[in-house]
C-alpha positions in Angstrom: -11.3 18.5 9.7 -12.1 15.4 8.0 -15.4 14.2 9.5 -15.2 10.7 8.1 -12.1 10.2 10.2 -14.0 11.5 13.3 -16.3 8.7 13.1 -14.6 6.0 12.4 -12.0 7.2 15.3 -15.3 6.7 17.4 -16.3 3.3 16.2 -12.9 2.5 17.2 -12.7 3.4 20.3 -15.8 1.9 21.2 -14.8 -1.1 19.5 -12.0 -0.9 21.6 -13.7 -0.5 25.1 -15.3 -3.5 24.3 -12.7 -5.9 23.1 -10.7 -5.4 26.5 -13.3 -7.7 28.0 -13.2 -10.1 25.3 -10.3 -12.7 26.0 -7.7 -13.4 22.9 -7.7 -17.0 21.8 -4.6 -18.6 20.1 -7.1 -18.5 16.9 -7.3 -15.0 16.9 -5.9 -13.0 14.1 -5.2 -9.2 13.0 -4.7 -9.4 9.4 -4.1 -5.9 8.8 -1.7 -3.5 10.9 -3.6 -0.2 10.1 -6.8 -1.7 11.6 -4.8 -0.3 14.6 -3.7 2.6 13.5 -5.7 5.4 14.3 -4.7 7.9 16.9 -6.2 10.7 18.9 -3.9 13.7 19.3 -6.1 14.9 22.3 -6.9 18.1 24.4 -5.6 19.0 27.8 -7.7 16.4 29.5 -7.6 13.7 27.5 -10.5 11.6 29.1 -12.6 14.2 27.7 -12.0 14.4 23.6 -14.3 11.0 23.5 -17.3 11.9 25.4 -17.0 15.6 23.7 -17.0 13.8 20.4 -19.7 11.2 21.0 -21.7 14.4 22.2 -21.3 16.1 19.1 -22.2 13.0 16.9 -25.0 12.6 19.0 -26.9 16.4 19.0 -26.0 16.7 15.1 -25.1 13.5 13.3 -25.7 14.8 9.9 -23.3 17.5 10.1 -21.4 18.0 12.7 -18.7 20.9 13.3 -15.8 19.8 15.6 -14.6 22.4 17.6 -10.8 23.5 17.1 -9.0 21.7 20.0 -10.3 18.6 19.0 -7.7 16.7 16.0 -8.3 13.5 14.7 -5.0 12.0 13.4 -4.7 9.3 11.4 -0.9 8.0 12.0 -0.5 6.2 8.5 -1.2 9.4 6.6 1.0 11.6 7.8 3.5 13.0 5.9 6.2 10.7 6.0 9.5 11.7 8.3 11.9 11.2 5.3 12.6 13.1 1.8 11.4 12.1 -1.6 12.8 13.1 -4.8 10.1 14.9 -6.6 9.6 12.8 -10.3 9.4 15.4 -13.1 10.1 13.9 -16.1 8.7 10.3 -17.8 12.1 9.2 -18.1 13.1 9.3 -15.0 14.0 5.4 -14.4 14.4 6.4 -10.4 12.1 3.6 -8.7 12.2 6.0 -5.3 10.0 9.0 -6.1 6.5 10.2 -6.6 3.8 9.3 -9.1 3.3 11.4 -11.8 0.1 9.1 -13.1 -2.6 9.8 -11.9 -4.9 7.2 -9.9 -8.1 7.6 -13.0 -5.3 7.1 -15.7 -4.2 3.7 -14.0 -7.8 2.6 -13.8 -8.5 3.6 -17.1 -5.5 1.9 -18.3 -6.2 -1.5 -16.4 -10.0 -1.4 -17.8 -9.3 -0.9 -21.1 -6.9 -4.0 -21.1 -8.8 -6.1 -19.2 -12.1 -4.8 -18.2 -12.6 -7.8 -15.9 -9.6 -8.1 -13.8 -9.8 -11.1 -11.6 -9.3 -9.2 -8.1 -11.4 -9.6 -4.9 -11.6 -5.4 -5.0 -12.5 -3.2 -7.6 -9.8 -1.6 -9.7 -10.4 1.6 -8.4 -9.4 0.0 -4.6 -6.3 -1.7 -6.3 -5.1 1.6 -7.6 -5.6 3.3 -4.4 -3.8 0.5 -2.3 -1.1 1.5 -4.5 -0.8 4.7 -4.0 -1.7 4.5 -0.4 1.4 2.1 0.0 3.4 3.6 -2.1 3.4 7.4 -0.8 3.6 6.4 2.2 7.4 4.1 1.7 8.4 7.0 -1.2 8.1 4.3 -3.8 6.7 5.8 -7.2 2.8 3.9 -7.0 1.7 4.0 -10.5 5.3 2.1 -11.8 5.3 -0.2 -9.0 1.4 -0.3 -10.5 2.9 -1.1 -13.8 4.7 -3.8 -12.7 1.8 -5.3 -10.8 0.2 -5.2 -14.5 2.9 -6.9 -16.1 3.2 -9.4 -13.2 -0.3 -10.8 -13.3 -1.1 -9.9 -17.0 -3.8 -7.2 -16.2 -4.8 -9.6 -13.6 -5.6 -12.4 -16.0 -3.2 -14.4 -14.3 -2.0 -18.0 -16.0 0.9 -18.4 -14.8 2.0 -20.2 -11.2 0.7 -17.6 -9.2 -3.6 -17.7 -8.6 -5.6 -14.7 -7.6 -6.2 -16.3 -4.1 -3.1 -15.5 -3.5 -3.1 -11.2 -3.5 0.8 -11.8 -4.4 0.6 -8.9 -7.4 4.5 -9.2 -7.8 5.3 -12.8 -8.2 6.7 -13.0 -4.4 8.4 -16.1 -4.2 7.1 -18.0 -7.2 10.7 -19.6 -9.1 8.3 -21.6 -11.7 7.9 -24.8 -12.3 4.6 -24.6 -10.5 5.9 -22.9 -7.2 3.3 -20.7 -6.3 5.2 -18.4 -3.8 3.7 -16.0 -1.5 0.3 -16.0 -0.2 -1.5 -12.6 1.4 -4.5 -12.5 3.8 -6.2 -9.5 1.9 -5.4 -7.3 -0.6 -3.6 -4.4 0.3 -1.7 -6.9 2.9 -0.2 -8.2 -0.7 0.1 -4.3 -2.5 2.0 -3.6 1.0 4.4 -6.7 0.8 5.3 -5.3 -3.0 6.0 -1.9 -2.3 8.2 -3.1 0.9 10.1 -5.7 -1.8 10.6 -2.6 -3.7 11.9 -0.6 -1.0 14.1 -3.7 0.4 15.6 -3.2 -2.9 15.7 0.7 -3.4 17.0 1.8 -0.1 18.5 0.6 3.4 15.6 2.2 5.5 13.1 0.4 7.2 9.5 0.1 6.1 7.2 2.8 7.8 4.7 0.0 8.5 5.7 -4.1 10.1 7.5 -5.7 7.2 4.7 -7.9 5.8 7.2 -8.9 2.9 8.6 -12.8 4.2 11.2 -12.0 1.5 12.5 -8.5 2.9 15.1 -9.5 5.1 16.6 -11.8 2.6 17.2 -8.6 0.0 18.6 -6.3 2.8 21.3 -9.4 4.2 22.4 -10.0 0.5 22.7 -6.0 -0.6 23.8 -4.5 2.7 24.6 -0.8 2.5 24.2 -1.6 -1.3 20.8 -0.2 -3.1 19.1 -0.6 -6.8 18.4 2.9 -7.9 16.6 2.1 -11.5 13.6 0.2 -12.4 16.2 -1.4 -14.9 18.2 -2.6 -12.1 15.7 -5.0 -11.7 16.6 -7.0 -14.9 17.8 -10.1 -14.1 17.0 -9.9 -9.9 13.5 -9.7 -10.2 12.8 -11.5 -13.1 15.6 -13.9 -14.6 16.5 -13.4 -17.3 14.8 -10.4 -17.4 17.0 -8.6 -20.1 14.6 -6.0 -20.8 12.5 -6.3 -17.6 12.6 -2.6 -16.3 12.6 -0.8 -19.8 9.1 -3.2 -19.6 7.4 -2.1 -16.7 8.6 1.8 -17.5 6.9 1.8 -21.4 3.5 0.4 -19.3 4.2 3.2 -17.4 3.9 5.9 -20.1 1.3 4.4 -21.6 -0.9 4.8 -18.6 0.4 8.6 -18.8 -1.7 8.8 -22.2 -4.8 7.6 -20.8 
């Protein structure tokens, strides 16, 4: 039982009892869908998991054991309902698939290239949005991590796109000064990336609302029709783009040496 989970499934709910007397203004935002996310998978009278668990927290709040018919569940980590192709090999192009980086090498990689990455998070929370986002839409996190790298420069940026932005994937931006996308937080604009990718990789819908204002433009122009490789991207991501996947796949094994 994860305890951390416990607790925050507490603050939530009583978070929640009180916002239902608080009225909703039209200025009123939710910037990020898993703010809402957490769910109780509760015992045979549900009215009682809460009080049971504020009991516990209160009699031992240092260390509390849960009892075993009490499960916190956090719906955005479960395992997700579809297969992914296990990635064995470093030349596997395949941009559906799991990481084979791990999330220190892609920190260490990121530091040693820039060790002061122009990001409103820490690199370690970067990487981790990554792979957060990417597990969970089967979308290999430390390639699409890569690209991320070779989009902003190591998060140097320069180009049209600023760091206000959290667009890591040059969403939107056609030069020429066009800056493209902008995200509320962070991993809003790691989430919009991986669902790019995914609008690109496969015909199934997002596991999380499509935060990507460009998604439903790449499933109406490919229909049933998918990009497999990171190379497929040459010339669709980035235009030209003649070597653009071959790119973002040798920063990929170079993270692998880390």
């Amino acid at each position: 039982m994860n305890i951390n989970r416990a607790k925050k499934f507490i603050a939530a709910a009583m978070l929640g009892a009180f916002a239902v007397s608080i009225p909703v203004t039209a200025d009123a935002r939710i910037h990020d869908p898993k703010m809402a996310a957490k769910s109780v998978a509760r015992e045979a009278h549900p009215g009682n998991t809460l009080a049971k668990l504020l009991d516990i927290f209160a009699t031992t709040p240092q260390n509390p054991a849960l009892p075993d018919d009490v499960e916190v569940v956090d719906d955005y980590d479960a395992q997700p309902n579809f297969s992914v192709p296990q990635t064995v090999s470093t030349s596997d192009p395949s941009i559906i698939g799991t990481p084979m980086a791990t999330q220190q090498q892609c920190v260490r990689y990121l530091l040693r290239n820039n060790p002061n990455p122009n990001l409103p998070v820490s690199a370690e929370e970067i990487v981790a949005y990554y792979y957060e986002e990417g597990r969970r839409e089967g979308i290999r996190p430390d390639v699409a991590f890569a690209q991320a790298l070779k989009e902003t420069g190591f998060f140097r940026y320069g180009g049209d796109v600023i760091p206000e932005q959290n667009n890591y994937c040059g969403l939107g931006t056609t030069g020429g000064g066009v800056k493209g996308e902008f995200f509320s937080t962070p991993q809003l604009g790691v989430r919009a990336h991986i669902q790019h990718l995914l609008a690109y990789s496969s015909t199934r819908m997002p596991t999380t609302p499509v935060v990507d204002p460009r998604y439903s433009l790449v499933r109406q122009s490919y229909g049933s029709r998918t990009l497999g490789t990171w190379q497929d991207l040459n010339g669709r991501w980035a235009v030209p783009g003649r070597y653009y996947g071959q790119e973002i796949l040798s920063m990929f094994r170079d993270i692998l040496i880390q």
